[in-house]
C-alpha positions as CSV (number, residue, x, y, z in Angstrom):
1,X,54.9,-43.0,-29.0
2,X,54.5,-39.3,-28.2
3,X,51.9,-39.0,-25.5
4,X,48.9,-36.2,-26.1
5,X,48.4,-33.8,-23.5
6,X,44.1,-33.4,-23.0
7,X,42.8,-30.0,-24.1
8,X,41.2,-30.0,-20.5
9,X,44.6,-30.1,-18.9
10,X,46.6,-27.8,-21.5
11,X,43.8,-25.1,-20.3
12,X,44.3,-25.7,-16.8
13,X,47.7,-25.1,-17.4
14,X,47.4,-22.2,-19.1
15,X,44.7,-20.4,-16.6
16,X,47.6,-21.9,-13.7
17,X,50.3,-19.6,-15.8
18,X,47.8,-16.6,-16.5
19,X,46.4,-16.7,-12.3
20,X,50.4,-16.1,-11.5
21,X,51.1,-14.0,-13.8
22,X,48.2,-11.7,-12.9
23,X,49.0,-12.1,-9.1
24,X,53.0,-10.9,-9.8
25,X,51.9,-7.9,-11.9
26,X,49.7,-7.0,-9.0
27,X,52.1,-7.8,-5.9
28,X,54.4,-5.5,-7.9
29,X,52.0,-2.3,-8.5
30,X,52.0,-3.0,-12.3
31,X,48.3,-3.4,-12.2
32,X,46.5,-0.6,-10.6
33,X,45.2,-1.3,-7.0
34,X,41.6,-0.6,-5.9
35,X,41.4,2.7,-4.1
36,X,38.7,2.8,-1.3
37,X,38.5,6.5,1.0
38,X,38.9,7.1,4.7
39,X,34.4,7.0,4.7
40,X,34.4,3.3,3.8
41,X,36.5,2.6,7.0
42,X,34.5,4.9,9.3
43,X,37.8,7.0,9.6
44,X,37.2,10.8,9.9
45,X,40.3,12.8,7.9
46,X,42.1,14.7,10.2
47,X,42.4,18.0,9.7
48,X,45.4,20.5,11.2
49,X,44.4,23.5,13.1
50,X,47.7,25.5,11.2
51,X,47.8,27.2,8.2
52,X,51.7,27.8,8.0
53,X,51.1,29.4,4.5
54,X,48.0,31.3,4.9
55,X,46.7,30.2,2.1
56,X,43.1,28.9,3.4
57,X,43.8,25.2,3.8
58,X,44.9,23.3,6.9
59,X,48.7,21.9,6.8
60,X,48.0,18.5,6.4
61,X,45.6,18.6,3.5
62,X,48.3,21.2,1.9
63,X,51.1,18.7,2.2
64,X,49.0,15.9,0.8
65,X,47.8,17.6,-2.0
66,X,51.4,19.3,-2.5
67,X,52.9,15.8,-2.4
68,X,50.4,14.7,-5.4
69,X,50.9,18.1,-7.2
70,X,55.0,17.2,-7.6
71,X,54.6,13.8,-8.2
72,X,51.8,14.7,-10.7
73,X,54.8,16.1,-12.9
74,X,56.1,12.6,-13.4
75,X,60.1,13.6,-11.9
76,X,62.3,11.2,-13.4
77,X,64.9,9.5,-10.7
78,X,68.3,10.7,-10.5
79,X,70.5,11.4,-7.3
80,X,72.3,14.9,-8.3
81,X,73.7,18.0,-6.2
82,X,71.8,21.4,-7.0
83,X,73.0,24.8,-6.6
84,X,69.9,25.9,-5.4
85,X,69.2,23.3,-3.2
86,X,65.2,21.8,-4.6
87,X,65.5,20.3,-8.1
88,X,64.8,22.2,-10.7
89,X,64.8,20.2,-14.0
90,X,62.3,17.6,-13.8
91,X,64.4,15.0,-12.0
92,X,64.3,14.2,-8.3
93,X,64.5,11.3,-5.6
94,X,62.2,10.2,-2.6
95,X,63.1,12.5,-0.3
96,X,61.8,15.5,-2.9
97,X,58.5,14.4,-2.8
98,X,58.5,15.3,1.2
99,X,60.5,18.3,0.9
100,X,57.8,19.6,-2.3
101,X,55.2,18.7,0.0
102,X,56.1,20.5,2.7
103,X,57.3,23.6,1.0
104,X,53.8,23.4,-1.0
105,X,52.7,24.0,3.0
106,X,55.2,26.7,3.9
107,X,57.6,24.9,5.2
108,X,61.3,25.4,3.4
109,X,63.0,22.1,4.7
110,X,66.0,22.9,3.6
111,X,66.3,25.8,6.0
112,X,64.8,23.6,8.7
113,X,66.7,20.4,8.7
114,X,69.9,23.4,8.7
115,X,69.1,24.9,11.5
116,X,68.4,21.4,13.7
117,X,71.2,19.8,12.4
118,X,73.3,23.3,13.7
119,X,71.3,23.0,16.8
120,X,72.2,19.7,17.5
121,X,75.1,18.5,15.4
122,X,76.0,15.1,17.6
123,X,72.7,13.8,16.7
124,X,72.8,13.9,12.9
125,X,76.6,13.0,12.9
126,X,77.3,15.5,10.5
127,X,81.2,16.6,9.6
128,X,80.8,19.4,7.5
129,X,76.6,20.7,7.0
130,X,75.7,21.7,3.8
131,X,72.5,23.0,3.9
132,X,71.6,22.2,-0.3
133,X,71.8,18.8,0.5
134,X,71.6,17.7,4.0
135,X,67.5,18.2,4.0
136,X,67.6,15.2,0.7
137,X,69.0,12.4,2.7
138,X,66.7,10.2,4.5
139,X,69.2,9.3,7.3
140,X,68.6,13.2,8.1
141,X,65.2,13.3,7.9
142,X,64.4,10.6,9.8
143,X,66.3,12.5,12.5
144,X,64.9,15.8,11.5
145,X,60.9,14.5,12.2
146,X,61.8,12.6,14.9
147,X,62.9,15.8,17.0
148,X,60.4,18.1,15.6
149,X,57.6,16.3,14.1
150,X,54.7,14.3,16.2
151,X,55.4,10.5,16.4
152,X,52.6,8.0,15.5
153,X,52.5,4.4,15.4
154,X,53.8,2.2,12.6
155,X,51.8,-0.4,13.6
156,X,49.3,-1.0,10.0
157,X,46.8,-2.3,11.4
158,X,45.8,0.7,13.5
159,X,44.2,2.5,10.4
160,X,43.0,5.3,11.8
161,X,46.0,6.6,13.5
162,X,47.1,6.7,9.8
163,X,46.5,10.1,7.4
164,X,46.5,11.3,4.3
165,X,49.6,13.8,4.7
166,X,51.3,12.2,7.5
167,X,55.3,11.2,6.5
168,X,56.5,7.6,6.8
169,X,60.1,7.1,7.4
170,X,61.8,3.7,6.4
171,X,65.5,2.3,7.0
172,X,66.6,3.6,3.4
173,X,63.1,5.5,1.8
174,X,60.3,7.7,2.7
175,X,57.4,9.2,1.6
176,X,54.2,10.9,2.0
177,X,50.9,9.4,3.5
178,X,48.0,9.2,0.8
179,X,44.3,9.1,1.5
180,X,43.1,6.5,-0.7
181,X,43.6,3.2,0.9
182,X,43.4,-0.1,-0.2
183,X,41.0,-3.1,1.0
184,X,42.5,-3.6,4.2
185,X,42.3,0.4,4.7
186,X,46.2,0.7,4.9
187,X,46.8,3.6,2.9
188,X,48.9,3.7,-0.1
189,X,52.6,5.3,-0.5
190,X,52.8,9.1,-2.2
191,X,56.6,8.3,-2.8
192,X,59.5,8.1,-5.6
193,X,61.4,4.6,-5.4
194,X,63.5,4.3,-8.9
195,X,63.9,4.2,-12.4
196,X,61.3,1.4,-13.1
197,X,58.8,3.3,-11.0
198,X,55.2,3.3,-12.6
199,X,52.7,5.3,-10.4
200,X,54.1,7.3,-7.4
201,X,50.8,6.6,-5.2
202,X,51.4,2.6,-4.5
203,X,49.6,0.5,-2.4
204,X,53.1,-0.3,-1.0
205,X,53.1,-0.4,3.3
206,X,52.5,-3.6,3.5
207,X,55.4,-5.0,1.3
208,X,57.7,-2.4,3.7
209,X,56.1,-2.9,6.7
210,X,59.2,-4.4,7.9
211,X,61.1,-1.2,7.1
212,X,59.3,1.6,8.6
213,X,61.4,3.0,11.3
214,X,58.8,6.2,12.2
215,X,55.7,7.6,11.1
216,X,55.1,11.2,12.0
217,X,52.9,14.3,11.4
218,X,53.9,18.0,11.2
219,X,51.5,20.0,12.9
């Protein structure tokens, strides 16, 4: 005799299965995050005092908003050599979206990871430079910012030490600091991961906390 299952547990079941499968597609980013601002924390935005482009607008609000502008042109992922150096057809990789950010600032990356790396060649452990690709490794940049760049904490937790337009530097990614943080008031991840890559602003420290290996800000 086949044995019923009650319409009260079958539900049960079935809000069990629908709870999970909500809570994966949110772990992962799939569903969108809720966004809260630096004023809901008490945190005051910091704002450089250099304009390295002379364009009216302080570094660090030109590199975030030069990190959103490139990523706001949805560059598929693909790891490729350019002639020129920066991408040029719509495609790119995570460390583009710091190097479009900067250069959105007035800072040509490419020219400045060259001349460190020709400045101090033992430290980037470097054969042969080549200065169209050298600036899109992350093993370079996390070099690069660490000699030149400001160094921050990468502990979370201290929110305020962390800024929109700040760079975050992990064992094999990096990224660009966004303003809009989540509940905690970690902020989320300007960044460009993969292929399956939905949004490029994540709420994403958190799941790489374990990663991070320097946070730093340019001027």
């Amino acid at each position: 005799m086949k044995r019923k299952i009650s319409p009260l547990l079958l539900t049960l079941c079935l809000s069990g299965a629908v709870i999970a499968a909500v809570y994966l597609l949110y772990s992962l980013n799939i569903l969108p995050h809720k966004r809260f601002t630096n004023a809901d924390f008490g945190v005051a935005p910091y704002v450089s005092a250099v304009d390295a482009d002379g364009d009216g607008v302080d570094d660090q609000t030109d590199i975030l908003q030069s990190a959103r502008a490139y990523v706001a042109g949805k560059p598929a992922y693909k790891s490729a050599y350019y002639a020129s150096g920066y991408p040029d057809d719509g495609f790119g990789v995570c460390t583009d979206v710091v190097a479009f950010a900067l250069r959105g600032a007035g800072y040509d990356l490419m020219e400045l990871v060259d001349q460190d790396i020709r400045r101090a060649p033992e430290l980037y452990d470097i054969a042969a430079p080549d200065r169209k690709i050298d600036f899109r490794r992350v093993r370079n940049l996390a070099v690069y910012f660490k000699n030149t760049a400001r160094a921050l904490t990468t502990d979370l937790s201290a929110i305020g030490e962390w800024q929109g337009g700040d760079i975050v530097v992990f064992r094999d990614h990096i990224g660009v600091v966004s303003d809009a943080r989540n509940k905690k008031g970690i902020p989320f991840l300007i960044h460009h991961a993969g292929k399956s890559q939905l949004r490029y602003e994540e709420d994403v420290l958190e799941r790489y906390r374990d990663k991070i290996i320097g946070h730093y800000r340019v001027s």
